[in-house]
LUMTINU-135111 format. One record per residue (C-alpha): x, y, z. Coordinates in steps of 0.5 Angstrom, whole numbers, plus 500, padded with zeros to 3 digits. Example, Ala and Ser with C-alpha at 12.3 -4.5 7.8 and 13.67 -1.06 7.14 Angstrom:
BEGIN
525491516527498514
This chain:
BEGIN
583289329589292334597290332601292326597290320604288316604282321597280321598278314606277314606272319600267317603268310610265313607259317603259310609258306612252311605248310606249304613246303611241307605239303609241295616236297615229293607231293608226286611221291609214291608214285602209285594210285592211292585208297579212293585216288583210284576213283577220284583221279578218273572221275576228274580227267573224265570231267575235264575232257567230258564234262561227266564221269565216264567208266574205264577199262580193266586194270586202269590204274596200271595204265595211269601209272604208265602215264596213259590216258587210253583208259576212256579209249572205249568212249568215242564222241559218237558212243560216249552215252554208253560210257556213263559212270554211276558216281555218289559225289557231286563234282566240285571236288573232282572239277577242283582236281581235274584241274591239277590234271590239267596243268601237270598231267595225268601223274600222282602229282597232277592230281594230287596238286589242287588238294595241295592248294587248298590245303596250304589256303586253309592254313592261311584262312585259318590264321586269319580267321583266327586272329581276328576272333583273338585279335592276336597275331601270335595266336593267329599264327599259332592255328596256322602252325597246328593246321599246317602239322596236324598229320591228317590235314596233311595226308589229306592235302597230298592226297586226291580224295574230296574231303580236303575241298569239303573243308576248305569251303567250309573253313572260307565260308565261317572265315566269311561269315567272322568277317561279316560279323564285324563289318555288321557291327561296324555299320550298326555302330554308325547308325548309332551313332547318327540315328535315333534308337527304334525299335528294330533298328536299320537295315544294314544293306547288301553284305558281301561277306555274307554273299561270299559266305553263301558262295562258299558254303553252297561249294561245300554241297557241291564237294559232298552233301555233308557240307549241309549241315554246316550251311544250316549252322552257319546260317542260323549262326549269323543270324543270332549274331545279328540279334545279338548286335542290336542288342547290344546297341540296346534296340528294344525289339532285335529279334524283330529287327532279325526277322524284318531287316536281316532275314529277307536279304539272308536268305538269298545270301544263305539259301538261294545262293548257295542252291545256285552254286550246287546246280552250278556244279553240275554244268558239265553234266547238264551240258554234255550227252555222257552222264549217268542217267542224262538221257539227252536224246530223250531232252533234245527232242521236243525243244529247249522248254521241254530240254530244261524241264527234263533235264531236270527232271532226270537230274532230280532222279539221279538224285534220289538215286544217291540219296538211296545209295548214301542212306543204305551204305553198310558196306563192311571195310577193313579201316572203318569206324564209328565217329565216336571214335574219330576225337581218339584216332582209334581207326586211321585209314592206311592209305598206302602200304608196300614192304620193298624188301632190302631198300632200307638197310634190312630185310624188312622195310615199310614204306606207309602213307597212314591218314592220321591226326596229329595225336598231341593236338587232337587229344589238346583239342578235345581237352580244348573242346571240353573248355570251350563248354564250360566257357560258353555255359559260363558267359555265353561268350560268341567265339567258344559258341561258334567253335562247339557250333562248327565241330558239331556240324561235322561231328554229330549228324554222323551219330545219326548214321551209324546208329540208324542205317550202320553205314561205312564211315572213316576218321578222314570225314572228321577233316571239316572238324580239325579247323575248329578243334584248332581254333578251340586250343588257340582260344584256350591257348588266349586263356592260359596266356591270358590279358594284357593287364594280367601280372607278367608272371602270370603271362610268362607261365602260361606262354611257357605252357603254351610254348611247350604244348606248341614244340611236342606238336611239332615233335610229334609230327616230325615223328609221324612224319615218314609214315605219313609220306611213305618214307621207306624205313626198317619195319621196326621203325614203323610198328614204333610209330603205331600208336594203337598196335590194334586200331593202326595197323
């Protein structure tokens, strides 16, 4: 990694720390159960006291908003099977907000607190990663910068939905999977540099990064089964890099050396490893009497063999349980949309909507929380995205590959679902792309700039270029930015601010 190495670190820390003042002021704020909050909130404080998600009594939300925690009142130690909640999500997620809970109480603050971490840890992953695809601090920092005011990363770092943890994992386990890239390289460039060429090559030995890889993406399965995809791509992904590092070395035989050197110790990394970490996740309901369809009287009864036969067995109908609920999910809903409009933010989902009537001055006020991208960076990211094609069609180079490949992943198996069962989906599923988007303008940002031994005209004028898209997205946000913290502004205001006058509002 060329550069200073105090800067690598310092300046992603310092876009860091201004993403997360950005998310961390007035996080509590509104004082209200937002969109999905009301299931998510509940589903944490019951994990965290429970150990699995619990119904809860009429009008809950009221008496969260009073601060009260009588809501699971009905399910008393004795009886608390009867309280079982059917839920569609494996838990990481809400584990992950509960803790929030846990620390700051049962208040908008606590559990919006846990995405808010996350949120301010991927600016600063993506900056690293970044850099280290780029070799450039400036370039490092710059994603840094367009993840920490892109509009819908940020609803969704001061919100308490799940899809904020699925992106986090999924970002932490390709940055895992970047770094092991190199270390892999530098251990084949050694054993070049000392050993006879074969065939095949070494084998490389353990990989932590790859087993953090695995730790990570198995995460993202126990945030929502959408992260999969991402750890099947991954999987294959780092595997063709290795091919392609004992080709460069000029091994005869590297697919070889893949499938007999490589291979066998990916798979517990990438496969076994990450299945370990999704059963992982589910410890409080194998542990506890109160999950749906547990039926603990029914394992504890014939001994511990039996109670692990059956656990599982009643853990794999639960399964298949969801699977059915997720694959006949056409539910009409009022903020839907089809993933081919998610790149256009044809469809944002309002998160929170109220008309407080003289708090700003007139009559008319409106006070919104819209789960929006960015505009200048998502359009800069789909011009960015068509780049990274044509560059990867003309030199096959690895980064623009592994951005299309990790955009892919969270973008095209939605296709599948909307064509073939017409589920219910939303733009925030898209979150797991914008890491990538992101990395595909900074990768065309390197572009514009270009090389170091490029003429200093030509790299001054692509700095300005870059400059200047970097400022409208700041502009941008700072425009958005109280319709997506439900600022209370005149209605005027607010209906300036929606882009799409059909599909926002």
């Amino acid at each position: 990694m060329p550069g200073n190495p105090l800067w690598g670190w310092l300046g992603p820390l310092l876009v860091t720390v201004f993403g997360a003042i950005l998310r961390f002021t007035n996080l509590g704020h509104p004082n209200a159960v937002m969109f999905d909050e009301t299931y998510y909130a509940k589903d944490a404080w019951a994990l965290i006291n429970f150990g699995a998600e619990h119904n809860v009594v009429k009008d809950a939300d009221k008496i969260l908003m009073r601060g009260g925690t009588e809501i699971w009142q009905q399910c008393a130690p004795a009886e608390v099977d009867k309280c079982a909640s059917y839920v569609v999500h494996p838990p990481l997620g809400k584990w992950m907000i509960g803790l929030g809970e846990q620390f700051f109480g049962m208040t908008p603050y606590g559990w919006r607190f846990a995405g808010a971490v996350v949120g301010v840890l991927s600016i600063l992953i993506l900056a690293r990663v970044a850099r280290r695809m780029t070799r450039s601090t400036l370039l490092g920092c710059l994603a840094g910068l367009l993840l920490a005011v892109d509009g819908l990363h940020y609803v969704l770092s001061r919100t308490a939905l799940l899809d904020i943890f699925l992106m986090f994992w999924v970002l932490a386990g390709f940055a895992c999977l970047v770094a092991d890239r190199d270390w892999a390289r530098g251990r084949l460039a050694d054993w070049y540099e000392t050993s006879p060429l074969s065939d095949q090559g070494p084998w490389l030995g353990l990989r932590p990064w790859r087993i953090a890889a695995g730790l990570c993406l198995g995460a993202a399965c126990a945030v929502k089964w959408s992260g999969i995809f991402f750890l099947i791509a991954f999987a294959v992904m780092s595997l063709v890099w290795d091919a392609g590092a004992r080709r460069a070395i000029g091994l005869r035989r590297p697919y070889g050396g893949v499938f007999g050197k490589d291979l066998p110790s990916a798979l517990p990394a990438l496969a076994l490893l990450p299945a370990l970490t999704y059963i992982a996740s589910w410890a409080g309901w194998f542990a506890s009497p109160g999950g749906w369809g547990r039926n603990w009287a029914q394992a504890t009864s014939q001994g511990p063999v039996f109670f692990v036969f059956d656990s599982f067995r009643s853990w794999l109908s639960y399964h298949f349980q969801v699977l059915s609920f997720h694959t006949g999910l056409a539910t009409p809903h009022n903020y839907q949309s089809d993933p081919w409009s998610w790149p256009l933010l044809l469809r944002p989902v309002a998160f929170f909507y109220e008309s407080p009537k003289g708090a700003c001055g007139t009559d008319s006020c409106s006070q919104a929380v819209l789960g929006v991208g960015t505009p200048v960076i998502w359009y800069g990211g789909l011009a960015a995205l068509i780049a990274m094609v044509a560059w990867y069609v003309a030199t096959r180079d690895w980064r623009a590959g592994a951005v299309l490949l990790g955009y892919a992943a969270g973008w095209l198996p939605w296709f599948y679902w909307a064509i073939a069962d017409n589920r219910t989906m939303f733009l925030f599923y898209a979150i797991p792309m914008v890491p990538f988007m992101i990395l595909a303008i900074v990768l065309a940002a390197g572009m514009i700039i270009g090389p170091s031994g490029a003429p200093p005209g030509r790299r001054m004028a692509g700095a300005a270029i870059v400059g200047a898209f970097t400022l409208l997205a700041l502009v941008n946000f700072w425009w958005l930015h109280p319709v997506l913290t439900a600022e209370i502004i005149p209605y005027a205001e607010w209906s300036s601010r929606m882009l799409f006058k059909k599909g926002w509002i």
